[in-house]
Structure formats: C-alpha cells, structure tokens
N, C-alpha and C positions, 0 to 999 in steps of 0.2 A: 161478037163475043160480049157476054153479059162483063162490067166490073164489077171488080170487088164490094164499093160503094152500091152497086147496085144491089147484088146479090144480098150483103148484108140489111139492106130496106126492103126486100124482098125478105130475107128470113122474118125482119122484126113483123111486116104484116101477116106473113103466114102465122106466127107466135099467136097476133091478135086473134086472126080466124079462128085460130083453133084453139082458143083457150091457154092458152099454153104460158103466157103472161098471167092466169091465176083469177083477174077479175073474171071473166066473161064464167069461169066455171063455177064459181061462189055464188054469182044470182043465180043461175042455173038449180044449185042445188038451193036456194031456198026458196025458189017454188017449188019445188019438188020434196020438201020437206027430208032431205035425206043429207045432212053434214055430217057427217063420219070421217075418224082415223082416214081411212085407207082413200076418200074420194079428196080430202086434202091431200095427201101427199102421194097422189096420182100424178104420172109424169111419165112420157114415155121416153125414153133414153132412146140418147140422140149424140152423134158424131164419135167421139173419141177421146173426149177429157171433160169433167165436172169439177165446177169451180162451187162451193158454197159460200156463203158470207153471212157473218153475224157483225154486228156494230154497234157502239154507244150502250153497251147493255148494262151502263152507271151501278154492276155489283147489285142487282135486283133478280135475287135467287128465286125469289117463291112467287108464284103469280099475280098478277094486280090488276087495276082497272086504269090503262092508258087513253086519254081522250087527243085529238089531234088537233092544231090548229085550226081555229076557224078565219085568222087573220093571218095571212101570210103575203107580206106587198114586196112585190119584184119591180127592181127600178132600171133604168139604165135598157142594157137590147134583154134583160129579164122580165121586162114588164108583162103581165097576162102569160107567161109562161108557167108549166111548169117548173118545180116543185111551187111556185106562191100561185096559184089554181087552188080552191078550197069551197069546204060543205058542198050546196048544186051545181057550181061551175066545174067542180072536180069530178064529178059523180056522172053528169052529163056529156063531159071529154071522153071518158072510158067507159060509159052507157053500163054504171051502177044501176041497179035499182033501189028506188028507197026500202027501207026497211029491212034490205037483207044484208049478209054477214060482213061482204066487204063495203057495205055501208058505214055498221059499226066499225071495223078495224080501221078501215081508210080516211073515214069521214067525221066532224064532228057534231052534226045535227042530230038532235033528238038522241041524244048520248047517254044520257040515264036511262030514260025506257030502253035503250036497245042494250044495254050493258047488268040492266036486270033480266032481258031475255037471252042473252047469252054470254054472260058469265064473264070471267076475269081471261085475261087473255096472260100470255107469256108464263115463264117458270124453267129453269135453266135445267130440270129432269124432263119437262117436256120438249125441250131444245135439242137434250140429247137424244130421245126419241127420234124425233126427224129424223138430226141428223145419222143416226145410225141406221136408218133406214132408206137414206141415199146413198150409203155408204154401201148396202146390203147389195143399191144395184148397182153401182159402182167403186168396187171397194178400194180403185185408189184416186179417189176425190180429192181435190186438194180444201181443206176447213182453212178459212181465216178470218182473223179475226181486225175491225177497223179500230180497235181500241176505246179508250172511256171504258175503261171494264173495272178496272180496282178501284172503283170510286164510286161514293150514292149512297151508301146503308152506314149502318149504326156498326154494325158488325165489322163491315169494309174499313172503316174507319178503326175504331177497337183497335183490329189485329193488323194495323198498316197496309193493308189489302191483301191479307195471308190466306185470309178466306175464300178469294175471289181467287187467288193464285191457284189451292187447293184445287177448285171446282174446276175452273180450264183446263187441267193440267189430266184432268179426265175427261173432259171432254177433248183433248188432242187436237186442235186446232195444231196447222205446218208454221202457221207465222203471226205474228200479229205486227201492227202499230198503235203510237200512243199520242195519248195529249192529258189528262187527268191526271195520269198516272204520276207525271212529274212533282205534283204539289204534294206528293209524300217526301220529298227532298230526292237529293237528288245520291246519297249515301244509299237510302233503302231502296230507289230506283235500281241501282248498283248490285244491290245483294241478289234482290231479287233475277235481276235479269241474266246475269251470273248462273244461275241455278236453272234458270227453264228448258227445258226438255225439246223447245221448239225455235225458230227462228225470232228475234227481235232486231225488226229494221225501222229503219229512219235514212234515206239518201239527205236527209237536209238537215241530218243533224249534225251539228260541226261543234268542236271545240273551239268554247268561246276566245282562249288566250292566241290558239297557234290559226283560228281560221278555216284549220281544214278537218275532213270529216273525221267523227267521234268513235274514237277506237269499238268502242263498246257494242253500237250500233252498225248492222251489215246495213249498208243501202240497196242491196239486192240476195236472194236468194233463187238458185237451180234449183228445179224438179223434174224428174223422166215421170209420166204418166199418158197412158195411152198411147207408148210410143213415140210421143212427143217432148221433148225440151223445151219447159216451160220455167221464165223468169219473173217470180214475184218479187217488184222495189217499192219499196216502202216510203209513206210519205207521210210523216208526223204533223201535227197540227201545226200551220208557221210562225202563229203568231203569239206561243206562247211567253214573252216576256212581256206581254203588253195586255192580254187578257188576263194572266195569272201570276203570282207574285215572284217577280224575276230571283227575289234574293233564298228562294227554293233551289233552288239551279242555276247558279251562276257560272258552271263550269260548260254549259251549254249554250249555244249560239241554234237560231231555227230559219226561216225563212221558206220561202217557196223554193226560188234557186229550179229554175227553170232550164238555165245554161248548163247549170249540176245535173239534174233529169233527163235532158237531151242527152248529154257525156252519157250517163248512163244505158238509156237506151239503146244510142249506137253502142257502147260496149258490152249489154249480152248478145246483141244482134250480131257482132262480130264474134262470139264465142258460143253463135251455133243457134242462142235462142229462138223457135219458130212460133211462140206465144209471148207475149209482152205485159203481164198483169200488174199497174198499180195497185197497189192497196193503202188508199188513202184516207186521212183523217184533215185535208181540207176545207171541207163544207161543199157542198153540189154545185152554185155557181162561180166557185173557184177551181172547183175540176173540169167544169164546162170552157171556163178560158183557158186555163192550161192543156186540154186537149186538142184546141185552137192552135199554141205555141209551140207545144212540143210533138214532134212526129214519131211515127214508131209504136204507142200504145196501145193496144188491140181492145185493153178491157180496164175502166177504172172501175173500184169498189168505192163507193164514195161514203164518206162518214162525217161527225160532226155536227151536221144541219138538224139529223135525226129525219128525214124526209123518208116517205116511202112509196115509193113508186110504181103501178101491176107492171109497167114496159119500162125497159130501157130508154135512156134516150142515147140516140145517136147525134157524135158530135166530129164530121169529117168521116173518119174509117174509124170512128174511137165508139164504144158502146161505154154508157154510163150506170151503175146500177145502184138505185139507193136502197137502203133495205131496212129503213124505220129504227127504231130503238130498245131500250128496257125490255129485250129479247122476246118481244113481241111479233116479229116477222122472223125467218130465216129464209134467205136468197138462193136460190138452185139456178145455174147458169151451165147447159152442155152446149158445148162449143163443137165445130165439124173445122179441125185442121187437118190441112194434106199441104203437102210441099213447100211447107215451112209459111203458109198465109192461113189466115181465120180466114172459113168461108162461108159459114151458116154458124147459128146461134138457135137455141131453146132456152126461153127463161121462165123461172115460175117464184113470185113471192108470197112463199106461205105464212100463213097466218097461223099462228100459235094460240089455238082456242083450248082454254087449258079443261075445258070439262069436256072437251072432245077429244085429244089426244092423250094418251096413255103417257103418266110418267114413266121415266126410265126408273126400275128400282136400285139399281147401282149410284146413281146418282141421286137421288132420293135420301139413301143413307147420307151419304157424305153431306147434302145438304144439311140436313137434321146434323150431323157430329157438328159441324160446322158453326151452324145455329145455337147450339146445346146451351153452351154457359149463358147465353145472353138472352133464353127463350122470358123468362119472368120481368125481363125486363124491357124486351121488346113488347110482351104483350101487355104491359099493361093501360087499362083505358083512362085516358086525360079527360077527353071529352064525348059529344056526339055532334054529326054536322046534317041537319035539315037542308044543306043545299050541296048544288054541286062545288066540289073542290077541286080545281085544275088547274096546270100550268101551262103554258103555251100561250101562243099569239104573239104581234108584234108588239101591244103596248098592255095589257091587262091580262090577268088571273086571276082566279078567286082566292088561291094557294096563297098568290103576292099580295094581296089586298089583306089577308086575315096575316101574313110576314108583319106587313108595314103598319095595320091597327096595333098589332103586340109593340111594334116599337114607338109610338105613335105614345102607347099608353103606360108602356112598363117603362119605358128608357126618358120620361116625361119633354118631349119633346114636339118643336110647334111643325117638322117636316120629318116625312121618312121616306130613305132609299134603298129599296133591294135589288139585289142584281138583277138581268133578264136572263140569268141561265134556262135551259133549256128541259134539264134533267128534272126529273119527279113523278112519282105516278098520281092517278089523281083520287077520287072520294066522291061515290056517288050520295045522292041523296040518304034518311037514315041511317050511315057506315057511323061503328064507332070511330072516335079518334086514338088511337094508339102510338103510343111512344115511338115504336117504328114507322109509325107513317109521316112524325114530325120531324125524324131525321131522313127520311127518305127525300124530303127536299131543303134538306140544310145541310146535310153531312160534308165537311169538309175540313182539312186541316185550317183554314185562317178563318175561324167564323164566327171572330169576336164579333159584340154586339157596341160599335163605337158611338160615342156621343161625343158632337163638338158643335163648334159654331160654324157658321158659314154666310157671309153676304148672300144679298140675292143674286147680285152680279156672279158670284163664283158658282152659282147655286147653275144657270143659265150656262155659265161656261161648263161643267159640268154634263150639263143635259145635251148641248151642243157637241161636242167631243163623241158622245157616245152614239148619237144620232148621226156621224157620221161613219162611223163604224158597223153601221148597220144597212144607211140610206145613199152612200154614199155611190155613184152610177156605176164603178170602176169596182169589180167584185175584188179585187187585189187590193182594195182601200178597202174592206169590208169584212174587219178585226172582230166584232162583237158578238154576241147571242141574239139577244130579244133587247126591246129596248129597256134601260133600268126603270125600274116600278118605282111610282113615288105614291105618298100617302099625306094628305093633309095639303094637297095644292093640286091645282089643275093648271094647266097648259094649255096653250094650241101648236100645233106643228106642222109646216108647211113640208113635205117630203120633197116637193123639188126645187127650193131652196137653196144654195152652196151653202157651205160651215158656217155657222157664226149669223146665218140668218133662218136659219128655219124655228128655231124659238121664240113664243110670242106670247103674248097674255097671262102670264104667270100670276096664281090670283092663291092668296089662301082662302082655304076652306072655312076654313072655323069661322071667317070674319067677313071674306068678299073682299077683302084690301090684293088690292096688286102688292105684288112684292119688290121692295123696294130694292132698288142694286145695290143705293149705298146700306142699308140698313143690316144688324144680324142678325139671325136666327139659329135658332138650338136645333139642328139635325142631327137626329138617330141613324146606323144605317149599321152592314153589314158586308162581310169579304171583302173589306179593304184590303191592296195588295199590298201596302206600306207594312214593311218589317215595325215590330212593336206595338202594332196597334192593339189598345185594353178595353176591356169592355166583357158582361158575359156571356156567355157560348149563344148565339142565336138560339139554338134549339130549346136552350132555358126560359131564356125569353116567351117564346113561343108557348111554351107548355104551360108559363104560371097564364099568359093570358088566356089561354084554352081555357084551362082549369076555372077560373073567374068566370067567364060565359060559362060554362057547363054544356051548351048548346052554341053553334055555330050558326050565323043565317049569314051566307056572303051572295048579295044582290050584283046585277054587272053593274058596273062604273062608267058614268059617260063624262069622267073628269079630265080627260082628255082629247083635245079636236082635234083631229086629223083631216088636213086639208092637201087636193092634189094624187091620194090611192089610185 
C-alpha cells in the first residue's frame, strides 16, 4: 500500500508533468504566442476543497512593475535551496525558458526589457478577477489572506490603513494574519479588527502582562467545505518587537511558540478537523523548520519572505506554499481529502499580468473612491529615472542606494543606513518618478529621517547584530529582512562567520580611511524603532533630492564584499 508521504510526492510530481504548478504552462504559452485571461487561469478542479492565498500585498492597489531578487543566500541545511535559488539557477531548477513570462514574473534577468514587453504585473481589481473566477469553479473556496496588507502606500498610510481595509473587505477573504499591520498602534489595530467581517487570527499572539493568548485574536478558525472540516490557525509574524517598534504594541507578546501550535493542532484534530491549514506570516525557512517540529499540518501558506515558488515544497507530510507579494501572484491549491487525511494536491501560482487579465469593475470603482482625495497628489512628478529602480536582494538596491544618497546629501551626513525591508515596487528604465512611487517604499508610521553620531565601533556593532538576523544558520535566529543598506562606506562580510566576526574592512567612501572604532561619525538613517526619534519624514527627504537631480542614474554598487555565498 502506497503512503501518504508517498502519494503526496507523487501528486507534487504529477502537478509538475502536467503543468499544473503554473511554470511549465507559461513557457508553453510563450512560444506559442498566446497569454490570455482564460489560459492563465486554466486549472482543472481537482479533489474536494480549494484553498487560495494572497500575501505581503504591502496596500499596493493599482498595478506596478515588481522585480525579484537576484541575490538571495541560504545558509545553514538552506544552502542552494530553494526560495535562495535565483536569475539561471532558478530558471533552470523548474526549466523556465529565457525570455518568456514566467521568466519575467519569477525571475530577475533582463528585467527591463522583459517588463517593457509585458507590462506591469499585479492590481487588486485584477486579483479580484482571478479570484472570482476560482470562486466561479469552486464557489466555496476558502480566500486567505498572509497579511502585510494595511501597509506600503501613501494612501495606506493617510487613512491608517482604511483604504486597504475597504478594498479586502470586497474582496472577502475567510481569515487573514498579520505583521505590518501592528505599527499602526496597536488602539487602531483594535478598531479595525473589531469591525471585520472575517476571521483575524494569530495562535502566538499573547498578551504581553498576563502570558496567555490575546483575547482579540482567534488562533484558529472552523470551516465545512467540500464536505470537509477544515481548521485554518493562524500564525503572525514572531518577531515583531524586535524588527518593529515594540512601544506600538506593548500590550502584545509574539513568538513562534511551537509547543502553543502543536496544543493547537492536536486540538482541532480532536474537535473533528480532517484538514490542518496554517496560515502563516513566518517567512519560508521558518515554516520549513516548524513543519519539521510540529505534527499534524497538512498545508502552510507561508508569507513574509515575499518568495514565490511554481511547486510547493514538501516538508515531511506538510506542503509549503509561497505565493510572492505586492499582489502580483495569486496561489490556487485543490487539495483530494477523504477520511479525514490529505491525499493528493493540485497547485497553480498565477501570475497577475495586469494587461492580460481583466479588471474587476466593482473593485475598480472602490479603488478609484479610495484613491480620489489623494489622486493630485500621488500623481505628481518629482523626477525621472534613466535606470533601473528596485528593491530586493540581500545586500543592495537601487531604490536603497538613491534612500541613502538623499540622506547622504540632504541630512549632511558622512554615513547612511536604511533598513533591508522587503516591500516596494520597483522603476523601470525612463518611468517618471512620482510622489507615489516614493512613498511606496517609505511609507510607514516611524519614518523619521534621524541624524546623530555613532562610533565606528557601534557602527560594526550595528552591522553585526543585523547580519545575524539574517545569516544567522538556525532559521529561528533569523529576525530580519534584507540586510540594512549603508551609503558612503563599504564593508566586507564573511557570511559563515558567528556574530561579532563577520564584519570586516569598513572603509569610507569619500576618503578610502578605514573607519575608526574609536572615532565619530555623523550618521543619517531612517525607521528607527526608538520611541521619539526626530528628524524629517524620509519621504521628504527623498523627494527634495529627487527634485535636485531632476534625472535619476542609479549604477550597481560593488561596495560591499561578500565572502563565503
């Protein structure tokens, strides 16, 4: 008799053969010159319940141009795995072909040309399209959402994430989780979540005085679909007082809490559950270890990372599925359960080509009401950028590079650091620069522009701390984003290193002088998590030095060594 572990590696290869993972159909169709609505979102319904998944969609309503990591270093049993596989190694794992569609979406080579030949991806009227078109074949699909949703835009921000609430609240997602969402404090967190129409879980979210879990927040939600009793628990991002500004939320306590996730699982499993769905806001190699730990979960949706994957990965009996971000992918997952076990799977992650799919005009409108007050001033042009503008990778962006010249130059300062967030879309060659595209990677409740001193020594400790957070082998140690962007010094960094020694040759730019530990320096920087910190809005920042250049030229930086990848 086949096992389940089998069966299940058997459905994910059958998936491959047949397309049914999404890549193998995408090169197909562009030799064949025929991308259409309907041969995207082609899928043959399969088992007995349809899971969808949206994530990380950072409040980016109207369509963009998202470029993907071209650096992505997995350390520790992550090395050369997937999600850090990237450009030809990524391409050639799931035998992309160059040049065609899931080149562009997946990949980030030759990202300009392929992003002038096919257009802006993502747009939350085209999201709804899909989805109500999965809906069509399965009209009781469970939508959920991995959170990052009320955060990223000018607007998002504006209206405390009212706009973003609006928009989902149509599109009907069963449940979400969070992690952005908190840095609106944690009062409006409250209003909002109070009012929503759908499930808001978090199992690891606990009240920080008494310990135990946060009234507000279900760690699990029922659903009958398909016949089936299916338990989506919820899984917020853990380490939010340490990546975002604790004194936002101090009523809240986060964590993994693994022993809390097991309790859970065995208690829908004992109240019937025959499907097991995380829906997590971890990051992918910290869902990869926890489905290692904890038994029982049939399907994580994973978020956070922003990774997008055409296959699941399988991890034990557990299926992983990441599904990209800035609502550029939507994830289709039908699952085949009979007597109370997953026994086969169909997955497909579609690509959101916004000049290929049809907006939805219900959601359209609301967008545009949405938009309304703030159109004149989102649209207006600062600058223009002759190169490419993006964010992503482990240690450089162009987006961060033109962050840290504004601070570099406006904040007069001899260093500058900006975070490695994640979030932003990016600027192809020619684009003008518009006010919303400079808050679309700065928007954030704490995003003074601070200026202070700092040793080099602290400077190194600094760099150190965050490099651990990132590089560190143990994905449960592996707190951070991207690594923080500096401007006006280069580095070397040894990646397999322990703490405190992988920082090395710290040299300013301006001058070629190593930087001295005793000595100090005037650092600019930005999203300090310290209550109080002064300084003006980044985005300000940004905009007078846009405006100065008139024209943008941001070249790659090789001011950083990266030793050991």
């Amino acid at each position: 008799m086949i096992s389940r572990r089998d069966f299940l590696q058997v459905s994910m290869a059958a998936s491959a053969l047949l397309g049914a993972g999404g890549f193998g159909t995408w090169s197909r169709l562009a030799a064949q010159q025929t991308l259409t609505q309907d041969r995207l979102l082609e899928f043959d319904t399969f088992g007995n319940v349809s899971l969808i998944h949206v994530t990380d969609i950072h409040a980016q309503m109207k369509p963009i141009w998202f470029r993907e990591p071209s650096v992505n270093i997995g350390v520790g049993p992550n090395r050369g795995e997937v999600p850090h596989l990237t450009g030809a190694d990524f391409r050639r794992l799931y035998g992309i072909a160059d040049g065609s569609p899931s080149h562009y979406a997946l990949s980030s080579g030759d990202f300009s040309a392929l992003a002038a030949a096919y257009g802006r991806v993502g747009g939350l009227d085209r999201v709804a399209t899909v989805v109500k078109a999965i809906r069509a074949a399965r009209p009781d699909a469970l939508l959920l959402d991995g959170g990052d949703t009320w955060h990223g835009s000018l607007t998002c921000q504006r209206t405390q994430g009212q706009d973003m609430v609006n928009v989902m609240n149509l599109l009907a997602p069963d449940a979400m989780t969070f992690h952005w969402e908190f840095t609106l404090g944690s009062a409006r967190v409250q209003e909002i979540v109070e009012g929503l129409p759908f499930a808001a879980l978090g199992q690891n979210i606990f009240d920080a005085e008494w310990d135990e879990p946060a009234e507000l927040f279900r760690p699990y939600e029922f659903y009958e679909r398909g016949g089936v009793k299916i338990a989506v628990i919820g899984q917020a991002f853990p380490y939010m007082p340490i990546a975002n500004p604790g004194w936002m939320f101090p009523e809240y306590s986060f964590g993994i809490r693994d022993e809390h996730m097991q309790e859970m699982v065995d208690e829908v499993r004992g109240q019937g559950a025959e499907l097991v769905v995380c829906l997590s806001h971890n990051g992918f190699d910290v869902d990869k270890k926890m489905a290692g730990i904890v038994s029982g979960i049939d399907v994580i949706l994973s978020g956070h990372t922003h990774d997008a994957l055409p296959e699941p990965v399988l991890v034990g009996e557990t299926i992983i599925v990441a599904s990209g971000s800035n609502g550029k992918f939507v994830s289709r997952v039908d699952l085949d359960v009979r007597d109370g076990r997953m026994m086969g799977f169909r997955h497909k992650l579609i690509p959101v080509f916004s000049d290929v799919i049809a907006p939805d005009p219900e959601m359209s409108a609301l967008i545009d009401e949405q938009r309304a007050p703030f159109v004149a001033e989102l649209g207006e042009v600062i600058g223009q950028t002759d190169s490419l503008l993006y964010r992503r990778g482990n240690f450089n962006g162009t987006w961060d590079d033109l962050i840290c010249d504004a601070l570099l130059t406006e904040r007069e300062a001899d260093i500058a650091l900006s975070p490695g967030v994640r979030w932003g879309p990016s600027l192809i060659p020619g684009a003008d620069i518009t006010r919303e595209d400079i808050h679309n990677v700065t928007s954030m409740n704490y995003g003074k522009a601070y200026r202070t001193e700092m040793t080099g020594e602290f400077i190194k400790v600094i760099l150190e701390d965050v490099a651990d957070n990132i590089f560190n082998p143990d994905p449960y140690y592996q707190q951070g984003g991207d690594m923080v962007r500096v401007g006006g010094m280069g580095y070397r960094i040894d990646i397999t290193k322990p703490q405190g020694a992988r920082i090395s040759e710290m040299t300013l730019l301006a001058t070629g002088e190593a930087v001295d530990p005793a000595a100090s320096y005037v650092v600019a920087g930005w999203a300090s998590v310290n209550e109080g910190t002064e300084g003006p809005e980044i985005w300000d920042v940004v905009e007078s030095h846009v405006r100065k250049l008139g024209t943008v030229t941001a070249t790659e930086r090789d001011t950083v060594q990266v030793v050991g990848a």
